[in-house]
matplotlib code that plots the C-alpha trace (Angstrom):
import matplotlib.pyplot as plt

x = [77.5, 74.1, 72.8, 70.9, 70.4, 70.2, 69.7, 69.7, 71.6, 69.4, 68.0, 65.0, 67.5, 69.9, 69.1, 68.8, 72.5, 73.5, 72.1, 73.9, 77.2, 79.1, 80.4, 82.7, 80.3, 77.1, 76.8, 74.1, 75.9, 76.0, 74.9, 72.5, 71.3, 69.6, 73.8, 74.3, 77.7, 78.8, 82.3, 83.1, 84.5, 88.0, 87.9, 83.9, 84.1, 86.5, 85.3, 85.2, 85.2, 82.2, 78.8, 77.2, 73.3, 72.0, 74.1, 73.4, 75.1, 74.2, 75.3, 76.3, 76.0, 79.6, 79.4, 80.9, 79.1, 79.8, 78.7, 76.8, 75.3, 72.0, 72.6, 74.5, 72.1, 69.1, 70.7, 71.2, 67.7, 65.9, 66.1, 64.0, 64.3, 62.6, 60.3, 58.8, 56.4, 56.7, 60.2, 62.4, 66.0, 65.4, 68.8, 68.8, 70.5, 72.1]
y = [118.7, 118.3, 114.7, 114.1, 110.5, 107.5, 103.6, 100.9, 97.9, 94.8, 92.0, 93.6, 96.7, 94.5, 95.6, 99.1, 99.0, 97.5, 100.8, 103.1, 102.3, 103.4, 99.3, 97.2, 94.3, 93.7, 90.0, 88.1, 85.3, 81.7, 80.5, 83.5, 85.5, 87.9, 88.8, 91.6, 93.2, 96.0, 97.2, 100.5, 101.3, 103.0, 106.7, 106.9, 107.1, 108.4, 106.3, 102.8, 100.7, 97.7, 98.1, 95.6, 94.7, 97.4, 100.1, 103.2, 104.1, 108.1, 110.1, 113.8, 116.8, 116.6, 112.7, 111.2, 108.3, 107.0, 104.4, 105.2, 103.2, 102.9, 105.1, 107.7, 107.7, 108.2, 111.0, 113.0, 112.5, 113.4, 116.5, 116.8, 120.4, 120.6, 117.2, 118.0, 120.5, 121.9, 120.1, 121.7, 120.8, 119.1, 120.5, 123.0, 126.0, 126.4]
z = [78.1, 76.7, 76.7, 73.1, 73.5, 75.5, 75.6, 78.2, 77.8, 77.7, 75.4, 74.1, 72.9, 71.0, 67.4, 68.8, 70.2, 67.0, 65.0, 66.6, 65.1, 68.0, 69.0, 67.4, 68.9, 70.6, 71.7, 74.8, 76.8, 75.4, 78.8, 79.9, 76.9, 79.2, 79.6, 77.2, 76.2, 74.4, 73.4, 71.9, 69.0, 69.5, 69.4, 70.2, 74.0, 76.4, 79.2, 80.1, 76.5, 77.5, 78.6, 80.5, 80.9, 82.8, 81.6, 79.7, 77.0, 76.3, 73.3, 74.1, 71.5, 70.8, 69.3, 71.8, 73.8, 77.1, 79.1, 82.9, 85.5, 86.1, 89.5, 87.5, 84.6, 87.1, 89.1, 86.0, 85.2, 88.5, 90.6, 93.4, 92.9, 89.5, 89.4, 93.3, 93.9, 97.6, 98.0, 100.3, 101.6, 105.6, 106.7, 109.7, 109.8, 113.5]

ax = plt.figure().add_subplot(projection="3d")
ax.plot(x, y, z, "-o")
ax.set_aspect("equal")
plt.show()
């Protein structure tokens, strides 16, 4: 599925995350407002319902959203492949 949009969780995306009417609540930590959660609304992901700071939360062509992590999120945005030039694959061939 075709990734059409994408935001990372953390404080200066607050009103962002708010907009995209996909979460029942967006709230920072009482003790550590640099803390930022996110829960779903039901129905509008099939994953994991909360997002914490330093989560993705991507929207896919279909509607629905889900939440990655940031190693997930940066593996579907990099390949070596496409982003190198000259990169070639280091494993031998006995």
């Amino acid at each position: 599925m075709k990734i059409i949009r994408s935001v990372k969780v953390w404080r200066k995306s607050i009103e962002e995350l708010k907009s995209l009417g996909c979460f029942e609540f967006v709230k920072t930590d009482e003790n550590d407002p640099r803390q930022v959660t996110c829960r779903f609304k039901h129905g509008a992901t099939k994953g994991a319902p909360i997002a914490h700071t330093g989560d993705y939360i991507v929207q896919y062509e279909t509607g629905l959203w889900q939440r990655m992590g940031v190693n997930v999120y940066e593996g579907l945005n990099f390949s070596p492949n496409a982003n190198i030039k000259g990169y070639t694959s280091r494993s031998k061939s006995w």
